[in-house]
C-alpha positions in Angstrom: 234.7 178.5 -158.5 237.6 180.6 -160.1 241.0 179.7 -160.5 244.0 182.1 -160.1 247.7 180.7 -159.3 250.3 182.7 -157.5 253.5 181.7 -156.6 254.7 182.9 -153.0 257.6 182.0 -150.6 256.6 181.2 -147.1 258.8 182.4 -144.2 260.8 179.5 -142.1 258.5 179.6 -139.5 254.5 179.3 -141.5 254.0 175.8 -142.1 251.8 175.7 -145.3 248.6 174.6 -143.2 248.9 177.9 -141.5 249.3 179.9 -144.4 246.2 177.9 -146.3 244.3 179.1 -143.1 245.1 182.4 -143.7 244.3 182.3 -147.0 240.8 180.9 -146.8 240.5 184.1 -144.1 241.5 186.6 -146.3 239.1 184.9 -149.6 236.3 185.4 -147.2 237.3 188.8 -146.0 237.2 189.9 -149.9 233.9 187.8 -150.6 232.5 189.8 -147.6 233.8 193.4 -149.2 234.1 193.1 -153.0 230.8 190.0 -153.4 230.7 191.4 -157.3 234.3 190.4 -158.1 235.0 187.9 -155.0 232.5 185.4 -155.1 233.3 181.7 -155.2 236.9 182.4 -155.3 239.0 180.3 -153.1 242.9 180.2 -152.8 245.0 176.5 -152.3 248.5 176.5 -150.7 250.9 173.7 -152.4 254.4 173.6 -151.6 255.9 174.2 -155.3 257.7 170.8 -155.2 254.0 169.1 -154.9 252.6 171.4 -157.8 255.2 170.9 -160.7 257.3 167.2 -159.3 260.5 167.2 -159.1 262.3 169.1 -162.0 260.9 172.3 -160.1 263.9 173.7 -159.3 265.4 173.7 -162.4 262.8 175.0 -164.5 262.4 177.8 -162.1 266.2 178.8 -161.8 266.0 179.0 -165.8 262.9 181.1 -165.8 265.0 183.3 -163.0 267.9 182.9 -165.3 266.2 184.0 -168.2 264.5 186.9 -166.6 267.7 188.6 -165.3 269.6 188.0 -168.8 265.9 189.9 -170.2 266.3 193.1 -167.4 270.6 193.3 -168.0 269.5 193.9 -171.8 266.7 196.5 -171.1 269.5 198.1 -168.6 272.1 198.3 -171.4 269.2 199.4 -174.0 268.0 202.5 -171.8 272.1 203.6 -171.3 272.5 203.7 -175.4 269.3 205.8 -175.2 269.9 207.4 -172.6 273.3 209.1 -174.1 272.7 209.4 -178.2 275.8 210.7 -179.6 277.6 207.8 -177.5 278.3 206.6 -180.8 279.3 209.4 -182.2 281.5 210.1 -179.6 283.4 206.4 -179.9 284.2 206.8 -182.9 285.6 210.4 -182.4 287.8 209.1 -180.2 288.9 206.1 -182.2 289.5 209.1 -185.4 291.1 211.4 -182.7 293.7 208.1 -181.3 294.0 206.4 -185.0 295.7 210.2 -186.6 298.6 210.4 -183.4 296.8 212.4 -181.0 297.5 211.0 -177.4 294.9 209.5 -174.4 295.4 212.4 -172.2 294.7 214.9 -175.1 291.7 212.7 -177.0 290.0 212.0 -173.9 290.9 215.4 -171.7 288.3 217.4 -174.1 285.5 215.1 -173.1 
C-alpha cells in the first residue's frame, strides 16, 4: 500500500469522518481509472493536532513564517532585476544631491 501525506483544511461544517469517506471514494474512483498508477493507494484523514501532538501549531506558524520571509526576498530580488541601473541611478542621485543641486532639480530629470 503506498503512502503520500497531504495536508488540507477542512471547512466548518465536514467532520473529518465525512471527509475520510470522501476520500476512500475518490482513491477508488482513481483505482478504477488510472489501475497502473492507483492501485493499493489509500488516503487517511487525521486532524493535524492527532498527527504531530501538541506543539503543532507552532511548528507550523514557523514553517508559514519562514515561507513568507523566503517569497518577500524573491519579491525584492525580481524588483533589483527587474530595473538594472537602479543602482546606477541611486548613486546618481546621491552625486547629483552631495555637489548642491536641489530635490526638485535631481529628481525632476528622472
Amino acid at each position: 500500500m503506498g503512502t503520500l501525506r497531504g495536508v488540507g483544511r477542512l471547512r466548518p461544517d465536514v467532520s473529518v469522518e465525512q471527509a475520510s469517506t470522501e476520500m476512500h471514494a475518490l482513491a477508488a474512483v482513481l483505482e478504477k481509472e488510472h489501475p497502473d498508477t492507483n492501485t493499493d493507494w489509500d488516503y487517511l484523514c487525521v486532524p493535524l493536532r492527532e498527527y504531530h501532538g501538541r506543539e503543532c501549531p507552532r511548528r507550523v506558524l514557523i514553517c508559514l513564517a519562514r515561507v513568507c520571509v523566503l517569497l518577500d526576498r524573491q519579491r525584492q530580488c525580481r524588483q533589483l532585476v527587474a530595473r538594472p541601473g537602479f543602482i546606477a541611478r541611486r548613486r546618481e542621485m546621491a552625486v547629483r544631491l552631495a555637489i548642491g543641486a536641489g530635490r526638485a532639480a535631481s529628481f525632476g530629470s528622472c
